[in-house]
N, C-alpha and C positions, 0 to 999 in steps of 0.2 A: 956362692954355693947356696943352693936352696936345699932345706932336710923338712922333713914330717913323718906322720904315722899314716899306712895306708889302711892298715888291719889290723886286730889283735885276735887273738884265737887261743883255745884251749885244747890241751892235747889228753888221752889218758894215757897209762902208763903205756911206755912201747908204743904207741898210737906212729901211723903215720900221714898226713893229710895234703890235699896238694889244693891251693887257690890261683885262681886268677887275679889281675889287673889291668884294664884296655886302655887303649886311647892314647900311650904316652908318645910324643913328638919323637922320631927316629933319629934326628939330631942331636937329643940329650945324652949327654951319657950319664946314665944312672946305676947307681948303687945299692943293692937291696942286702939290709941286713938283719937278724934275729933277736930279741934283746927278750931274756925272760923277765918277766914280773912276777915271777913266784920264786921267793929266797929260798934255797937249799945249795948249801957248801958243799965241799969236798970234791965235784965231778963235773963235766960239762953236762948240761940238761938237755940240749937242742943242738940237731944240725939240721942245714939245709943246701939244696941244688936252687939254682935259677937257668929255666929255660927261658929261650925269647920267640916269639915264632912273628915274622914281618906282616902285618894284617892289610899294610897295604902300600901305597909309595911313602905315605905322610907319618904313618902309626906301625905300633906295636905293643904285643902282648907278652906281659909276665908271669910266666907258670910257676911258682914257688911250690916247691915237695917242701915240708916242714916234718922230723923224725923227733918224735922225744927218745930222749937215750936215757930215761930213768923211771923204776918200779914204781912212782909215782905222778899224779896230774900235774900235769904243767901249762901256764899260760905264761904268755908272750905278746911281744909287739911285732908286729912289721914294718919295717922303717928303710927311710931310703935317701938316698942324696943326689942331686942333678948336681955336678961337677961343673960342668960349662955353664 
């Protein structure tokens, strides 16, 4: 299993943002996940959707919506895991 960071971002409160990522081998199965880096207890801070859209026989694109679900700025990481 291969993991890293692709992106990091900052959201304001309520904010919602969407990035990309190209180029990853259509064979991988990957795993993209949210991971805040601003502490604040009690609630969840962040969700997110991933789209995929096929860019060609070999590759494909990651569409990440990232939503902060809190009255406050939040920053985060993007991270992800090839399984195979």
């Amino acid at each position: 299993m291969r993991t890293g960071t692709q992106f990091t971002g900052t959201l304001a409160p309520n904010q919602t943002h969407r990035w990309f990522t190209h180029s990853w081998p259509v064979d991988w199965h990957v795993t993209w996940y949210m991971m805040p880096t601003s502490p604040q207890s009690g609630a969840p801070q962040i969700d997110w959707d991933i789209f995929v859209e096929r860019a060609n026989a070999t590759h494909c694109t990651y569409w990440i919506t990232v939503k902060n679900l809190t009255n406050a700025q939040v920053t985060f990481e993007g991270r992800y895991a090839v399984l195979n």
